[in-house]
N, C-alpha and C positions, 0 to 999 in steps of 0.2 A: 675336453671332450664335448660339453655344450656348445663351444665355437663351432667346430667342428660341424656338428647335425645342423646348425642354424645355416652354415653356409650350402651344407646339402639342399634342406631343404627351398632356401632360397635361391640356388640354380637350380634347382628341378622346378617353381614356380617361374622363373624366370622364362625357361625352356619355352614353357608350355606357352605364353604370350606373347612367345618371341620366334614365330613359325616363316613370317612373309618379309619380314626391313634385312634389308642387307646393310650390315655395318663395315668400314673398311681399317683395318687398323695397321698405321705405319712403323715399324720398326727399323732402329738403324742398324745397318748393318754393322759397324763398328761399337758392336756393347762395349761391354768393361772388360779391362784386362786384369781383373782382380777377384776376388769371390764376390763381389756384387753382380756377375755373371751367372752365379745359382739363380738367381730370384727371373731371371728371363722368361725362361723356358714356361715355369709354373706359372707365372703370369699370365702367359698367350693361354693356358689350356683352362686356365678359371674364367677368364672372357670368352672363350669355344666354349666351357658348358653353361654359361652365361646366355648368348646369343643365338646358341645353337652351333655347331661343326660346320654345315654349310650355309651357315647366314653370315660367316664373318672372314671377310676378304685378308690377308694377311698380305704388306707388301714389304721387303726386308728389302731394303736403299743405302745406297753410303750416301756421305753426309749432305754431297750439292745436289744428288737425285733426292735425296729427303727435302730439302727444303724446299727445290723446286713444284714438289709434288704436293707438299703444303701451300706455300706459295697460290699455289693455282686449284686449289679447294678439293683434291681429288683425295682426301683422307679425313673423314671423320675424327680418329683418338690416333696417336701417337704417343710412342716411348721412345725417348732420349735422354741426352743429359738435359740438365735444368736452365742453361744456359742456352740452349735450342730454342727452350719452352719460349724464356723469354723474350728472346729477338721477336720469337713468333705473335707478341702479342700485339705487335703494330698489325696483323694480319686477321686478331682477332682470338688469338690462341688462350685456352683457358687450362690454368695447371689442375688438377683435379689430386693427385697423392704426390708422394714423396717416398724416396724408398731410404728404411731405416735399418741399422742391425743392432747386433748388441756391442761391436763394436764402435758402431758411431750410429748411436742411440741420436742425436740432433739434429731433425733433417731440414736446419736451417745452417750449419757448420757440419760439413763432412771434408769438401771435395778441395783442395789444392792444385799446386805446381811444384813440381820439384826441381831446383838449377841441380845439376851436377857436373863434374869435370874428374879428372885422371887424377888417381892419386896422388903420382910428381907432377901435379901442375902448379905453377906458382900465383894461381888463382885461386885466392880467399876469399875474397868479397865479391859485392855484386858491384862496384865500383869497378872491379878489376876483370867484368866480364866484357866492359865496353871495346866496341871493335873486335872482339874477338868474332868467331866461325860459332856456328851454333845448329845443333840436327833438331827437327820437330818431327814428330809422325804427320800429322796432317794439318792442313793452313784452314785455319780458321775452327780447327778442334777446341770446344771450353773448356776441358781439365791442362789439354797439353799443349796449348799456345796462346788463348785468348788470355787466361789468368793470369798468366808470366808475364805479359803485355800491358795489363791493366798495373801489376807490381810493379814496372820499371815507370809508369806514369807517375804510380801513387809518389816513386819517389825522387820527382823532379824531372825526369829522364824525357827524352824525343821516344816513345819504345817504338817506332815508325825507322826510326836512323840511328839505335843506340847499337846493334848488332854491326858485325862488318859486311859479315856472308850469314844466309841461310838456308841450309838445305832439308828440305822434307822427305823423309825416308819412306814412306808409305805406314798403312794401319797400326802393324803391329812394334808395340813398343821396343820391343826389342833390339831393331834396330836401330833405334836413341843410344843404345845404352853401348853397342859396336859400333858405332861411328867416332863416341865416345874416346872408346879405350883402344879402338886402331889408329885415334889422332886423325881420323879421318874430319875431327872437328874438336873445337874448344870445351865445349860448351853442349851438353842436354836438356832437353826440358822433359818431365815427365808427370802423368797424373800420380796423384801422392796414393799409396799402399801398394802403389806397382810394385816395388822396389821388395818388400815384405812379400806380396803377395806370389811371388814369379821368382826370385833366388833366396834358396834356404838358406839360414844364418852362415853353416857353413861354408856355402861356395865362395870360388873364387873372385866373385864380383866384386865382390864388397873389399879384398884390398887392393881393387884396382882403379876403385870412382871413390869422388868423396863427394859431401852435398855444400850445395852455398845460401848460405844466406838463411838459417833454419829458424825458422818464427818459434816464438815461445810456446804458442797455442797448442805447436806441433807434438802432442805427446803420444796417440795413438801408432800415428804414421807420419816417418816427415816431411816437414811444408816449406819451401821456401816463402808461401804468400798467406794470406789471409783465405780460410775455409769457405767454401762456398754451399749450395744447395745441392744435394745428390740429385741424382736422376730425378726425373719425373715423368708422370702418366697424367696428360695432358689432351685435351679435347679440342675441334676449330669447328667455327661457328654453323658448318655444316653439316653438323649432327645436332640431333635433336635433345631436350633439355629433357626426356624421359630415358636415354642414350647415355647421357651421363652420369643418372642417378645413380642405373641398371652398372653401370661401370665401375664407380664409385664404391658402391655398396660390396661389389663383388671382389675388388680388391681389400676394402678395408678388413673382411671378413674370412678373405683365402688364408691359407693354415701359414705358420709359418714355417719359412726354409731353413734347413736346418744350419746354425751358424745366428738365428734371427734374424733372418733378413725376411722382412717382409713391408707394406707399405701405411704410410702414416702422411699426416696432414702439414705441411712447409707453411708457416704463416710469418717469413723473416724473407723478401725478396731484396730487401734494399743495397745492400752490399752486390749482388747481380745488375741492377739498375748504376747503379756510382760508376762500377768498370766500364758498362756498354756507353757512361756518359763520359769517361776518361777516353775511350775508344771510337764514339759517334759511331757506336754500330747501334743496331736493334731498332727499339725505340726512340733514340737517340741519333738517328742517321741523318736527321735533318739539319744538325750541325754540321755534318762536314758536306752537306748542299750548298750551305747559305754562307760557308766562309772555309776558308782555304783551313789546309792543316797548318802551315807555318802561322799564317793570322792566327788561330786559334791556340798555340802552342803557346806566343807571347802573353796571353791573358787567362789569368786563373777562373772568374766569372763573368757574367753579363753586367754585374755590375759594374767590374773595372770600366767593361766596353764602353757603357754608357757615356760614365764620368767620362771618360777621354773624350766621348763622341763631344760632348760639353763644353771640355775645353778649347776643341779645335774651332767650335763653333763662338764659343767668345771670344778665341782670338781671330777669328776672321773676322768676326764684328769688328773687333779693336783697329786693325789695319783698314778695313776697308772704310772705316769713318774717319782715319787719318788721308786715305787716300782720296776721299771727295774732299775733304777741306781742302788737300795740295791741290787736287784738279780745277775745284773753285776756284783759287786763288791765280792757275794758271789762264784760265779762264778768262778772267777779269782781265790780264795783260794783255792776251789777246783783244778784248774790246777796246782796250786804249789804243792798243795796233791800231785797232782800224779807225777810231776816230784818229788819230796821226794821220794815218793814209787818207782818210776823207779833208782834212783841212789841206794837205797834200796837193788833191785832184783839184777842191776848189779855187787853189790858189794858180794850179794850170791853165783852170778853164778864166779865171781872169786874165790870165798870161793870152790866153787865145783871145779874147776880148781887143785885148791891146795890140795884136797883131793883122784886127780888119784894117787899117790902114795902107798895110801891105800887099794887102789881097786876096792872102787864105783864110781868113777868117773862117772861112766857109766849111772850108775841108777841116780845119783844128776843131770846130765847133759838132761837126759830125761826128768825127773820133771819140769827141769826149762825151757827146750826149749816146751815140749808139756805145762805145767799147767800156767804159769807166762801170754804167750801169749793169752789164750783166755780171761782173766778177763782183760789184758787190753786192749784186739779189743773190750769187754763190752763197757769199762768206755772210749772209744775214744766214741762211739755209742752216749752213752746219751750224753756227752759233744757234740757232736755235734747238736746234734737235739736241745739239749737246748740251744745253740749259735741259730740257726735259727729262735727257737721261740720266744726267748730274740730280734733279729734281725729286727723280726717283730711286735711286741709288745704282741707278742700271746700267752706269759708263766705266766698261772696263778700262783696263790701260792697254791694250790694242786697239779698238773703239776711239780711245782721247787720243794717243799716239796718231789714229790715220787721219781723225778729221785737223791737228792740227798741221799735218804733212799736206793736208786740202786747201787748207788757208794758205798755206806760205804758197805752195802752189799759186792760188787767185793772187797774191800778194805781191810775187815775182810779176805778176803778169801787170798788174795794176801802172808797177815801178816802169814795165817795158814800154806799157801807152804813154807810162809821163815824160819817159826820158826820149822818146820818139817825138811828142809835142816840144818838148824841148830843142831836136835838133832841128824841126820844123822854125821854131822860133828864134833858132841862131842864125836860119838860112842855113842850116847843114842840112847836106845829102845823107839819110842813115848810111849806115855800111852795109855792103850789099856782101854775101856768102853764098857759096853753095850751099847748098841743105837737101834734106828729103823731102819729095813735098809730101810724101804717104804720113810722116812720123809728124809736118805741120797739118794734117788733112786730121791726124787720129786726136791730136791735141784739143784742136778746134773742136771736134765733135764730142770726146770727155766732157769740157768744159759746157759745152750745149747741153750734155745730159743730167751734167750735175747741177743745175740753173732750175731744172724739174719743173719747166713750162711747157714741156710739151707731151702727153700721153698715150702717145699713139706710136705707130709701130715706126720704128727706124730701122730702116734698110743701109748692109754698107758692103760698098763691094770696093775695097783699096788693094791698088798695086801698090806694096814697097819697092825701092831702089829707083826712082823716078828722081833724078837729080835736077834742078834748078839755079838759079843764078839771082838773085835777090834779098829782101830780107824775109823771113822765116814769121816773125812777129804782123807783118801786113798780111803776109798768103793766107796768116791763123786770124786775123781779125775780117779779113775779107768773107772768109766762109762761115765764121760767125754772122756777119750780117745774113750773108744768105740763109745761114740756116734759121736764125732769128726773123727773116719776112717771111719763111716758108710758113713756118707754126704760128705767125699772125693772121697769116691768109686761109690756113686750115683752121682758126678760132672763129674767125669771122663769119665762113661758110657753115660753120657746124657739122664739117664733112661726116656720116656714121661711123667710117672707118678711116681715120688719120692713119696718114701714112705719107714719110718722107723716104725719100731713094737718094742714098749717097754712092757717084761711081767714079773713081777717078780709074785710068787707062792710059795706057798708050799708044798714040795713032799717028803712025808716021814718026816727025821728029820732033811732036809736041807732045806734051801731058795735058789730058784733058780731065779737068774736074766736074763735075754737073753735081746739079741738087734739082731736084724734080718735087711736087708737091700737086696733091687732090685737094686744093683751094681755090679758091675765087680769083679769076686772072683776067684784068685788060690788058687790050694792046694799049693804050695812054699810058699805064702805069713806065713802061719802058722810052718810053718817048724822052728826053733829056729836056725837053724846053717846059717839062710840067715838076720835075725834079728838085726845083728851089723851090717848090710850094709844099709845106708838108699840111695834112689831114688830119694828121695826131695832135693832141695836145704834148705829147712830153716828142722830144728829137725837135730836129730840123727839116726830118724827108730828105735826107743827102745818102743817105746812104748808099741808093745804085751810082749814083757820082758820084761819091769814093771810090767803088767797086771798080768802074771803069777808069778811076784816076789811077789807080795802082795798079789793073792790069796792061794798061799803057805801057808804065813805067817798068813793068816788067819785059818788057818786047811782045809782050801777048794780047790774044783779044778776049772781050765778053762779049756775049747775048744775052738778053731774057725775051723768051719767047713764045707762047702757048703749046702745049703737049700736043704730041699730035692724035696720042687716045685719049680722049677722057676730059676731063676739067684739070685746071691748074695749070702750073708754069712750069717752064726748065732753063734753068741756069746756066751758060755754060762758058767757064773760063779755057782759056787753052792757051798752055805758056811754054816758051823753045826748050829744049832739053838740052841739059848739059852731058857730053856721052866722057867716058873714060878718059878717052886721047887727048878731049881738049881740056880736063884737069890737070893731066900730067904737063 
């Protein structure tokens, strides 16, 4: 009786203070489908004489418009289940009671799931539910599907892929329980006291479902899982902390319903928090952000992750310091290569020494001082870079793989000048082939760019299928020299903007090549009687007399000649084409 007056008197003080804040409070639309449905109604009308009748907005939501509506701050206090509350507290959500009775006096162990199936069904366990058809009332309900989800985790299970089929019947439970026993599905899930609370002992339900999986726990009402938190009357951070007291006070205080049921204080959420972390809902949704459900299915904790993250990383350690020593080591063969290749050349260019007698000295002596030098400022190039990045552990094995496909590359070609000087020094004519001059035009120009002497802009304009009649290895060294005097002549000027133009074409019945350049250009430089004098310390100066010796020899002519815009020179070879008809 004293409860009683206290609570009067404390909504009629309440009342009177409480004239102008409008409070909003959500309920869902889906209560309980069991006598913890008495305690509703009395609820909402202790908070109206709490707040006032027209100070407290009431908004009745099913479950996605309820959260939505939390969610987006548009409710003060809310009543739901406790599993609501909770997700809700990544939002800020604060549980305030707990609803208790005299039947489940603990309002930290009330609330379950219950499996159930058809009497003749030959499903006994919860082993024996996998793959089977399964009805729920509503997807992402906490008594009648989250709980059952979080049980089939607790015990090993995928509960994401341990069902075959699921279908959701809508709100009320009942239609679990005839999906059920029409065979309309295997398998039900339902909140635990439904079952008691909704078919009297005597009806027919009961010999026609049986339950699975019955927890020991389960003595009042049964459970197939571990007991959770009842309902709760819960607040978001959009009401005020005088809001909650007034709310608080007024439920702990309101009489109780009859049956006991009325609200008490939850101070056990953990068992709620372990599911939503088995589930990566709520609180916990940020796991199934940061990693997939199958990744995360494979590891029981962060710790496993770790350790594993651990060992992949000291085995990549492992391998990858076995694979710089092999790289090293490859490394090294390569430097031998090329000292081999250098004693090699010099042993050529003694060869060409010996052959001024005869009277090419000239042109041998060109070859080797202009062609020998730039393939191996190449292969100094990459051997360096790959030393550095070997240095620093930074050379993958696509990275070692292409620069030594670059060397053999320079390497072939080195072997093609020697064995060229060679048949110069037998007095053998090379072999002369068709070829492409586009595919010896694009060779040339690789190799020019991989040499990294020159930084300014290279222009190229090739026609393929330009067929010729020659050797392939002179058309590629020829254009080397040109493109090699261009980027000396733009060094020397200090042009601001370097820029070479490569065009080969066809005009008429010839293929014409050109190399054009914004450098520094006499007409003496072309003159042939100044040509045996070179200027440089390293070469001969033979090189445009090579140039013109081999486009001779090809039936064609050269020029070098001043641009006719601008500064600098143009190059231009133009050698007969070979047309289809006369290959066949």
């Amino acid at each position: 009786m004293l409860r009683i007056v206290i609570f009067l008197l404390a909504t009629f003080c309440f009342s009177l203070t409480w004239a102008n804040e409008k409070v909003v409070l959500a309920v869902s639309l889906d209560p309980p489908q069991d006598n913890n449905v008495k305690i509703i109604e009395p609820t909402i009308q202790a908070l109206k004489n709490t707040f006032g009748k027209d100070n407290l907005e009431i908004l009745r939501l099913p479950l996605p418009a309820l959260e939505e509506c939390l969610e987006s701050g548009k409710a003060d206090l809310f009543l739901s289940t406790s599993g609501l509350s909770r997700r809700m507290t990544q939002k800020g959500a604060k549980e305030l009671t707990t609803m208790v009775s005299d039947r489940l006096p603990d309002p930290n162990k009330a609330y379950g799931t219950l499996f159930i199936t058809r009497a003749d069904s030959s499903i006994l366990t919860v082993e024996d539910m996998r793959n089977k058809s399964v009805a729920i009332n509503l997807k992402g309900g906490f008594y009648g599907h989250q709980i059952g989800l979080g049980e089939l985790a607790d015990r090993g299970y995928d509960p994401h892929h341990f069902f075959g089929r699921t279908e959701f019947v809508g709100r009320d439970l009942r239609n679990v329980v005839k999906a059920v026993i029409s065979g309309k599905t295997d398998i039900g899930l339902l909140s635990t006291c439904f079952l008691e609370d909704t078919y009297p002992k005597g009806d027919k339900v009961w010999q026609q479902i049986k339950p699975i999986g019955l927890k020991p726990e389960s003595t009042v009402c049964m459970s197939s899982t571990k007991l959770y938190p009842n309902w709760s009357f819960s607040s978001m951070p959009g009401a005020s902390p005088e809001v909650a007291k007034k709310a608080i006070l007024a439920l702990l205080t309101m009489p109780r319903v009859p049956g006991g049921y009325s609200w008490s204080i939850g101070t056990d959420s953990t068992r709620s928090d372990e599911l939503f972390k088995s589930l990566q809902l709520g609180p916990f949704g940020f796991l199934n952000e940061w990693f997939s459900q199958e990744l995360w299915n494979h590891y029981s904790s962060w710790i496993a992750l770790v350790l594993l993250l651990l060992v992949l990383f000291a085995g990549t350690s492992f391998v990858l310091s076995k694979l710089v020593k092999r790289r090293t080591k490859s490394l090294s063969d390569s430097l031998e290569k090329q000292k081999i290749l250098q004693r090699k050349a010099q042993k050529a260019l003694e060869r060409a020494a010996s052959l001024e007698k005869l009277g090419i000295v000239e042109q041998m002596s060109s070859i080797l001082a202009h062609e020998l030098r730039q393939p191996f400022t190449t292969i100094k190039a990459f051997i360096f870079g790959a030393q550095r990045k070997a240095q620093k552990n930074a050379l993958s094995n696509e990275q070692f793989l292409e620069i030594l496909q670059k060397i053999q590359k320079q390497t072939d070609k080195l072997e093609g000048i020697v064995d060229h000087v060679r048949s110069y020094a037998k007095r053998k004519q090379p072999e002369l082939k068709i070829f492409d001059l586009g595919e010896a035009a694009k060779a040339a120009i690789e190799n020019f760019v991989d040499c990294g002497n020159f930084h300014g802009e290279l222009k190229k304009e090739i026609q393929h299928g330009l067929k010729v009649n020659g050797s392939a290895l002179e058309i590629e060294l020829l254009l080397n020299n040109l493109l090699k005097n261009a980027a000396e002549s733009i060094t020397a000027t200090s042009a601001s903007h370097p820029k070479i133009d490569i065009k080969l074409e066809q005009i008429g019945d010839n293929a014409v090549l050109s190399v054009s350049d914004n450098g520094n250009f006499s007409p003496k430089q072309a003159d042939e009687s100044t040509l045996l004098t070179s200027s440089k310390e390293e070469g001969l100066g033979l090189g445009l007399l090579i140039v013109k010796s081999i486009a001779r020899k090809h039936g064609g002519t050269f020029k070098l000649e001043a641009r006719k815009a601008g500064n600098g020179a143009i190059a231009t070879l133009s050698l007969p084409l070979i047309h289809e008809n006369k290959q066949n």
